[in-house]
N, C-alpha and C positions, 0 to 999 in steps of 0.2 A: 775935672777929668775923671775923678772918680766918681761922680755922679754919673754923667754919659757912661761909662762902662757898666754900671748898676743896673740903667736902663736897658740898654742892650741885652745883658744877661736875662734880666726880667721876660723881654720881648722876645727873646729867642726861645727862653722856656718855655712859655707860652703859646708861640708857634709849635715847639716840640710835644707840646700834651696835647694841644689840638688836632697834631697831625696821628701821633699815636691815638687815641680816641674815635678820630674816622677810619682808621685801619682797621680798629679791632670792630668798628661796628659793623664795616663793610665785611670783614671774616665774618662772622655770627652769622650775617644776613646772608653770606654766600652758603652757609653750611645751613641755613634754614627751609633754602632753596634746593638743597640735595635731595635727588628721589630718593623714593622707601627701597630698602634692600630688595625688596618682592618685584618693584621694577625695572632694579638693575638686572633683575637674575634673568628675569623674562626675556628683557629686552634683547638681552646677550643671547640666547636659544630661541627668539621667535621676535625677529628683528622686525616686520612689520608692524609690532606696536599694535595697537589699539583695535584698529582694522582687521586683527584676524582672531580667529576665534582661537583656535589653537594656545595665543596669548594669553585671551582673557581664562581661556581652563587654569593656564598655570597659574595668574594672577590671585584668582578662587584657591586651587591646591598650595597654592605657598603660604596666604592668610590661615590656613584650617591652624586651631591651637593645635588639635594632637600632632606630634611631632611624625608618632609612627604613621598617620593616616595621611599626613604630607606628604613623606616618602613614596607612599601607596599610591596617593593620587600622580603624583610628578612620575613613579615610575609608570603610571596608564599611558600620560605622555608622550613620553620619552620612546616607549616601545614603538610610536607611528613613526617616531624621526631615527632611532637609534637604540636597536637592538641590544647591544650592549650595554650601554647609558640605563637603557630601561630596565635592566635585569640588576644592574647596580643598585639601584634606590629599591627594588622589590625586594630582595636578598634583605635590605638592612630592614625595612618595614614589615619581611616574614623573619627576621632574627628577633624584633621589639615584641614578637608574639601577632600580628595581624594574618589571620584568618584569608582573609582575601587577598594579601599581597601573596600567599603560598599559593592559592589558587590559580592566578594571574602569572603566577611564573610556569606552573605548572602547564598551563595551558601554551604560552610563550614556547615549551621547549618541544610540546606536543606539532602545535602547529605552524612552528617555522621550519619552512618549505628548503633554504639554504643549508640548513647545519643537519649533520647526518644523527638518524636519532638517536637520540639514549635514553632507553627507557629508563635506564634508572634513576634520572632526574625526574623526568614526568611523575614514574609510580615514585619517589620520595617526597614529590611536592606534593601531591595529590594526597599523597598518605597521611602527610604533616596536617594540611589543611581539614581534613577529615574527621582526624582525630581531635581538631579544634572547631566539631563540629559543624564544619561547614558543608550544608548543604549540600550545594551542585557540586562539591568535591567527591561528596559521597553515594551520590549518584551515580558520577563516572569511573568511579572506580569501580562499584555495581558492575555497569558493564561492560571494562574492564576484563574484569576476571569470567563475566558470564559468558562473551564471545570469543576469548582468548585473547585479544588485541597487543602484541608484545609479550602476552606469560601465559605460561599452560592454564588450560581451563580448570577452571576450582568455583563452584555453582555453591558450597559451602559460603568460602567468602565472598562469595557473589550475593548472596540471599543476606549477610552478616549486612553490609553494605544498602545491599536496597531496602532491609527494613528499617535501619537509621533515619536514612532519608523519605521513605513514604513516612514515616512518623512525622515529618516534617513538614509534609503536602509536597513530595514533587509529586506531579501525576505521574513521569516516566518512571517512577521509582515504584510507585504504587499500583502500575501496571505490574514491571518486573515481578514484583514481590508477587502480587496473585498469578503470574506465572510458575513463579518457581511452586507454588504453593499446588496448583495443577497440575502440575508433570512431575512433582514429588522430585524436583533437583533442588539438592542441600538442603534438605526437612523434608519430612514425612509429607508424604501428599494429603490432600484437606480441601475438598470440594467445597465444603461453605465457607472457610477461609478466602479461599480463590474470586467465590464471587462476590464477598464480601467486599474483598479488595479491588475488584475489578468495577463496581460500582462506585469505591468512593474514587476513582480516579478517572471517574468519569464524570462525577460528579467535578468535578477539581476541570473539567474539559478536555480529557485526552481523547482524542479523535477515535485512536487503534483501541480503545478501552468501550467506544461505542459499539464500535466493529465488532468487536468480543463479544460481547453482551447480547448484538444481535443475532450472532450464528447460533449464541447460546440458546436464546427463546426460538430460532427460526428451528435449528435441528437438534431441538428436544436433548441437549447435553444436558446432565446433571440431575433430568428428570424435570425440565422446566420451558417445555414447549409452549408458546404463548407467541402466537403468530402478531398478536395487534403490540406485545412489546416490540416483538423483532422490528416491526415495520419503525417505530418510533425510534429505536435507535439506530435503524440502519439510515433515516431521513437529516437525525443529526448530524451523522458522520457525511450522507451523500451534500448537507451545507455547506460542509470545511471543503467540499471540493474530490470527495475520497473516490476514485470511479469505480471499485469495486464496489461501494455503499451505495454508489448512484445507480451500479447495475441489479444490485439485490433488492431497491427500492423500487426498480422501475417495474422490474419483471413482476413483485406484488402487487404493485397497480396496473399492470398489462392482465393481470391473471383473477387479481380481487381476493387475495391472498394477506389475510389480516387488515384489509382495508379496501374501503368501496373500490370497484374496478371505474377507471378514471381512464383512458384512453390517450385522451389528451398529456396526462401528468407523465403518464409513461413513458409514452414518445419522447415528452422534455426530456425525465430521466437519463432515458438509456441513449438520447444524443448527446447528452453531455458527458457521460461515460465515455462512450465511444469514438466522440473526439478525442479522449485522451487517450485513443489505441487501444482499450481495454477489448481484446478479443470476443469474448463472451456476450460483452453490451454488442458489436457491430454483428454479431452472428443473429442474437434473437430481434435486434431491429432491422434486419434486414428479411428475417420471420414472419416478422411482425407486418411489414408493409407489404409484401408478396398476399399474406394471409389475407389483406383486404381484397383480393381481386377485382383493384378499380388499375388499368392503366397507366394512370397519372403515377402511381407507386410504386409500378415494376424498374421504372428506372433508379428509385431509388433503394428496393430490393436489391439490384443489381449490383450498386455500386457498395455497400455493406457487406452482402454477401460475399465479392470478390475478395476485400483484404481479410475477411476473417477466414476462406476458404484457403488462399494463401499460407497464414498465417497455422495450416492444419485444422483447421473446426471441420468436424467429421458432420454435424449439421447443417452448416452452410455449403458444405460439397456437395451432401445428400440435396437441398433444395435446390442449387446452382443444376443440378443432374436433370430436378422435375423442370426447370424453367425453360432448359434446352428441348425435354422431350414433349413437353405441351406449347413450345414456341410461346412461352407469356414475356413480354419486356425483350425476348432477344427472338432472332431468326431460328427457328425448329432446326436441329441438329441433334440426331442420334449419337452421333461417337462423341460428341462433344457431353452430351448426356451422360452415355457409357462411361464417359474417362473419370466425371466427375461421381458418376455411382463409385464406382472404384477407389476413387481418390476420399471418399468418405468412412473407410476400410483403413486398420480398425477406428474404434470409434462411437461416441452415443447410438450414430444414425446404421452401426452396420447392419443390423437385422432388416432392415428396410431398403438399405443398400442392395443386400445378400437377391434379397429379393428381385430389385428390380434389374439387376445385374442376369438376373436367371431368367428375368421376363426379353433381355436384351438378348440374351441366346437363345431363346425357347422363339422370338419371330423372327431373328434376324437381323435386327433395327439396332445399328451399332455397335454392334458384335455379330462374325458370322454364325449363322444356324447351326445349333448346335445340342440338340435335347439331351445330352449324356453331361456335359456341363450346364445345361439348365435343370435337370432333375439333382444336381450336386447342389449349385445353389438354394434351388427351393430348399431341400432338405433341412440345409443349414439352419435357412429363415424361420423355416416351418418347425424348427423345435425346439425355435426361438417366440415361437406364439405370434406368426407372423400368419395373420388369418390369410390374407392373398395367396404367398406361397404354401399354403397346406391346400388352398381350394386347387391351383394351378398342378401342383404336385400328385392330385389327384385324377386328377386330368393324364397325364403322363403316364400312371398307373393305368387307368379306364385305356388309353392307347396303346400302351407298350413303346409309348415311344423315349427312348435315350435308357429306360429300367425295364426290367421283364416284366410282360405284361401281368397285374392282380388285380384283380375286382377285389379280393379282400385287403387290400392296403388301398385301392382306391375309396372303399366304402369306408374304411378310417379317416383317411384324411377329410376325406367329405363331413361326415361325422363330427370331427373336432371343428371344421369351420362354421359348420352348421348352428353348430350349440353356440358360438359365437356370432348369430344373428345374423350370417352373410345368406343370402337369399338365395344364388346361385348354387351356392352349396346347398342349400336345403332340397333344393330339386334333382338335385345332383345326386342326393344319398336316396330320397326319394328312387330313383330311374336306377341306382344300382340295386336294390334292395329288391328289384323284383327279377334280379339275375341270380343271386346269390340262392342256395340252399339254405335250408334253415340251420343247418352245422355252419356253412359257410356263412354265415349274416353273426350264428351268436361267436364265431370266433373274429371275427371282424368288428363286431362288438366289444369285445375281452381287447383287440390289440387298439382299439382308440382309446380305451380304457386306461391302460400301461402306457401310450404313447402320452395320453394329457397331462399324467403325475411325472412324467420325466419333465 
């Protein structure tokens, strides 16, 4: 009997460490099996797993050892899904000292569109970060302070800021700075500073630093007129797409203006300007194609001409005025003419306006007859160096018609159109000159004289 119970003890033991034994092995092996803390944490905020990318960012940012550049990363995040969340883990990643989590909040409070601004979190993150060196931090604070954006304008700390960061190569910084350095805001003004810095940020590929550089060389700023630069960097900038550069490029090779005149190149140019609305490029390519006097390009004169004359260009009103009164591309139409003389008032084209506005009253043609207002206009024109109206104006004088009749202001006027190679005039001073007396020719002489230095 005691034996059998021995046994049994034994046997039962034995069952009982066997069974204890695959327990514990089975725990071990289940807790062997437990995913990495990184794919709980994921999985919990971006439950698609594997399949989204989102995931795997985090997966990446929860691995990183630095603890503060986890934060930094998980709060990039976080901010797509949860504005708050994300401002959480930036907060402790810009308390560990990180540079760019300051930034990222910064930006965070600037540009969410929901929460009503407060500058003073943006300007103290931006500050934070800045002061920890951080670039782009110290760029925008730059201009920040340079356009007032939320704080009075202060071009000191504006200039303080942009020269941190061009030291750094931002181009936009390195612009700025050679701005401030040109308009003498917050430091002394310092023209070879300016274009010092305007070059290396252009170098660096700032588009507006191209820009710069070519008004510079095109209108002789600074003492440094140099038409074949201007042309080169205004062709860099008309690259990136810039349509004021594509129009300043065009017009040089419509013109042969620092580079061979190309016709072709031109044309490309200033349509690709002028698709993007830029007034200036639709006014002179609508110039430009009128200028060829082939039919085939009055329509497309026309259609150029219109939005830019619309849009005010006193040269595309002026040529819209000749198309109607020489009927090129549209139906001959005086007052349609006239209105666009007019309408090119004031303006580049008024002196030629002035004129043919005076030629509209002086026959009639879209304006009624009128020589008292056509002797006003010419006038105008004509001491504007507008040869037509000084010959025309002369004429009115030699008649008496709309001004009291003078052979001696008509033989001036003659005179000054004369000396400017108009042929009619020349005949014209010729035929009054054997009216005049000889006192009356040399004071008529003395008043073209006085009228041409005005």
């Amino acid at each position: 009997m005691k034996m059998r119970k021995g046994i049994c003890k034994l046997f039962l033991s034995t069952i009982s460490c066997s069974f204890l034994f695959s327990f514990a092995e089975n725990a071990f092996a289940d807790l062997d099996d437990a995913p990495p803390p990184e794919v709980i944490f994921c999985q919990k905020h971006f439950p698609m797993g594997y399949k989204d990318k989102l995931y795997q960012q985090c997966i990446t940012a929860y691995r990183t050892p630095s603890y503060a550049e986890r934060q930094y990363q998980l709060g990039l995040l976080f901010l797509m899904l949860d504005l708050i969340k994300g401002r959480q883990y930036l907060t402790e990643a810009a308390q560990l000292g990180s540079a760019d989590a300051m930034y990222a909040l910064a930006q965070s409070y600037e540009i969410d569109d929901e929460r009503r601004l407060d500058e003073s979190l943006v300007l103290y993150w931006y500050k934070c970060a800045a002061e920890h060196g951080h670039s782009l931090a110290q760029a925008r604070l730059a201009e920040i302070y340079y356009y007032g954006q939320g704080v009075a304008i202060n071009h000191k700390i504006a200039f303080r800021w942009y020269y941190q960061a061009a030291h750094r190569d931002i181009p936009e910084s390195q612009f700025g700075l050679a701005r401030c350095y040109e308009k003498g805001e917050g430091v002394a003004q310092n023209y070879p500073k300016a274009f010092e810095w305007y070059l290396k940020s252009a170098e660096h590929g700032n588009v507006q630093a191209y820009i710069r550089l070519g008004d510079m060389f095109y209108f002789s700023e600074f003492g440094k007129q140099d038409y074949p630069q201007a042309a080169m960097w205004y062709k860099k900038a008309a690259e990136f797409g810039d349509p004021y550069a594509e129009f300043q490029y065009g017009a040089m090779l419509a013109s042969g203006t620092g580079v061979p005149q190309n016709d072709k190149k031109a044309f490309y140019w200033l349509e690709e300007s002028a698709q993007q609305d830029f007034t200036p490029a639709q006014s002179l390519l609508g110039r430009l194609w009128y200028a060829t006097k082939r039919k085939e390009n009055y329509e497309k004169a026309y259609k150029w001409l219109q939005r830019a004359s619309f849009k005010g260009d006193s040269l595309a009103s002026l040529t819209l005025g000749k198309m109607y009164r020489q009927g090129r591309g549209v139906s001959r139409n005086f007052r349609e003419s006239a209105y666009y003389f007019q309408k090119a008032m004031p303006g580049p084209g008024t002196t030629q306006a002035e004129a043919l506005i005076g030629l509209s009253y002086h026959q009639g043609l879209g304006k009624p007859k009128n020589y008292r207002l056509a002797a006003m206009c010419y006038t105008k024109a004509a001491m504007q160096g507008n040869i037509m109206a000084q010959f025309n104006l002369s004429t009115l004088y030699a008649q008496g018609k709309g001004v009291e009749k003078s052979l001696v202001k008509a033989y001036a006027w003659a005179d000054i159109a004369a000396n400017s190679g108009l042929h009619s005039a020349i005949e014209a001073r010729r035929l009054l000159s054997y009216q005049l007396t000889y006192n009356e020719l040399d004071e008529a002489q003395k008043l073209a004289a006085r009228l041409s230095r005005n």
